[in-house]
C-alpha positions in Angstrom: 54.0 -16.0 38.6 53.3 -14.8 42.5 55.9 -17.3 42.8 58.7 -14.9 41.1 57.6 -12.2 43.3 57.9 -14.0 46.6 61.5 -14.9 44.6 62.3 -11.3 44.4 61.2 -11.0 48.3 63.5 -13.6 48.9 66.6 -12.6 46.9 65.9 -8.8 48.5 65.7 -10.7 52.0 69.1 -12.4 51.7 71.2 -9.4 50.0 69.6 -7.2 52.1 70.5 -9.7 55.4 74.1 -10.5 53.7 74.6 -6.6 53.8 73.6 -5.4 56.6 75.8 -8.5 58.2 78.8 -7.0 56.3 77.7 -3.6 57.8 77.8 -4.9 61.3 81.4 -6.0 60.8 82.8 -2.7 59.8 81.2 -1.1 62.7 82.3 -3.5 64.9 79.3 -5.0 65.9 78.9 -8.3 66.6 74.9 -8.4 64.7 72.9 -7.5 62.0 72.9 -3.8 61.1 69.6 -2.8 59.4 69.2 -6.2 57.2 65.3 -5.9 57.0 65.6 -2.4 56.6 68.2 -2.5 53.6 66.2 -5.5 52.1 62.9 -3.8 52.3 65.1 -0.8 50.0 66.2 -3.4 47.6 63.0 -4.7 46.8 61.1 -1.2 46.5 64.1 -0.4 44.3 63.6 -3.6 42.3 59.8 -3.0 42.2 60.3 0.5 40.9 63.4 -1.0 38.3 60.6 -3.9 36.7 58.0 -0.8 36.7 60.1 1.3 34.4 61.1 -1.5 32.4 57.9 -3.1 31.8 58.8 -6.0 33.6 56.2 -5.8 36.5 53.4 -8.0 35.5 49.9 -8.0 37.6 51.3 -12.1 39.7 54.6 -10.5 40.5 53.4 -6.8 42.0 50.8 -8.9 43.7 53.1 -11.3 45.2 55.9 -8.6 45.7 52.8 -6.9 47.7 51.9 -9.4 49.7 54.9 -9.8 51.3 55.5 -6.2 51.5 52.5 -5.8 54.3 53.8 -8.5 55.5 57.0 -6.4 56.7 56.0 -4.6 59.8 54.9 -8.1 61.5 58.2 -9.3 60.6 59.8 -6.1 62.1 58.4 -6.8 65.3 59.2 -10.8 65.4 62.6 -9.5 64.7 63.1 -6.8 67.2 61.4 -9.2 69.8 64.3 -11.3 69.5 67.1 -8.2 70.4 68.4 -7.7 73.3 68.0 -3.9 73.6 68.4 -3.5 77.8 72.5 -4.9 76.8 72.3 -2.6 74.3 70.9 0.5 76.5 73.8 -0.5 79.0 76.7 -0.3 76.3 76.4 3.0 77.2 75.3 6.5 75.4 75.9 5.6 71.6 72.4 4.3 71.1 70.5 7.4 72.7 72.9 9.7 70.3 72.4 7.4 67.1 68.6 7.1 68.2 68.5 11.0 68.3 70.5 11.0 65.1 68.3 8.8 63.0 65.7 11.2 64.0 67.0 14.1 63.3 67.8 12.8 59.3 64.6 11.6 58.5 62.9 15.1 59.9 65.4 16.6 57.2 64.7 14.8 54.5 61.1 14.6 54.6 61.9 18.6 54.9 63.9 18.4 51.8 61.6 16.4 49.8 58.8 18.6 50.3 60.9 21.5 49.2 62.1 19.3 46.4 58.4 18.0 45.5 57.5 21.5 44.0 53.7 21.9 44.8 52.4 24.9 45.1 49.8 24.9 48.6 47.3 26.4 46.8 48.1 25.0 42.9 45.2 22.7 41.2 46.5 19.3 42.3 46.0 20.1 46.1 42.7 22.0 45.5 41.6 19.1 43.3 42.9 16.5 46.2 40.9 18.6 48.8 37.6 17.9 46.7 38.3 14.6 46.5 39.1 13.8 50.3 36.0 15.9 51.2 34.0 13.6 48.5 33.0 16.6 46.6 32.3 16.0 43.1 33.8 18.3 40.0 30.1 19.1 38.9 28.9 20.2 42.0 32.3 22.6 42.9 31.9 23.5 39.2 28.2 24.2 39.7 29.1 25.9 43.2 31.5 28.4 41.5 29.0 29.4 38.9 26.2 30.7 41.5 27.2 34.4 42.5 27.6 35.3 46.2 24.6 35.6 48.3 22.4 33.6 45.8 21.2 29.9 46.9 19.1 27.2 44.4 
């Protein structure tokens, strides 16, 4: 079944591609507007979808994976083939919408840490520290437990 998830991939790929064609139109552009980009979205979106729905068995996340790290070589192939100094000399449009995509994705990783809801100092993130510094429970328990100014 890593088959059906290279499927997925491909459906994903070709709405993805199909819309972001369609988007190029209605701007007026004579190219693909964020294809990769909008297929990538479907296919985390059907990922998540076949999750909730128990549909997401262990050949499909793997092959839905596998062509997921694929995506940032496939990026590049792709962006090697633009012509981006014609596009710098169509004049100030891509330095504004450059600026502009910037400035929305600083907001919304802003609001989604707002959104998120953890407290700085709550359990999870105190619980994360321990684990990134490879501290085990037992020994912070054990840590806790000897007063101050006292060693083993």
């Amino acid at each position: 079944m890593i088959i059906a998830g290279v499927a997925l991939l491909a459906a994903c790929t070709l709405i993805g591609v199909y819309l972001g064609d369609l988007l190029g139109i209605a701007l007026g552009v004579k190219a693909n507007v964020g294809g990769v980009g909008l297929a990538m979205i479907l296919l985390i979106a059907a990922r998540v979808w076949l999750m909730r729905h128990g549909r997401l068995s262990k050949n499909v996340k793997f092959g839905v994976e596998f062509w997921g790290g694929m995506y940032i070589p496939i990026v590049v192939a792709m962006a090697a083939q633009q012509n981006v100094v014609a596009a710098v000399s169509g004049g100030p449009i891509v330095i504004i919408a450059a600026f502009g995509s910037l400035a929305i994705c600083f907001a919304a990783v802003a609001l989604l840490s707002r959104i998120g809801g953890r407290d700085p100092g709550g359990p999870e993130v105190e619980h994360g520290g321990a684990v990134i510094g490879s501290e085990p429970e037992a020994a912070r328990a054990d840590a806790a437990a000897i007063p101050a100014g006292r060693t083993r």
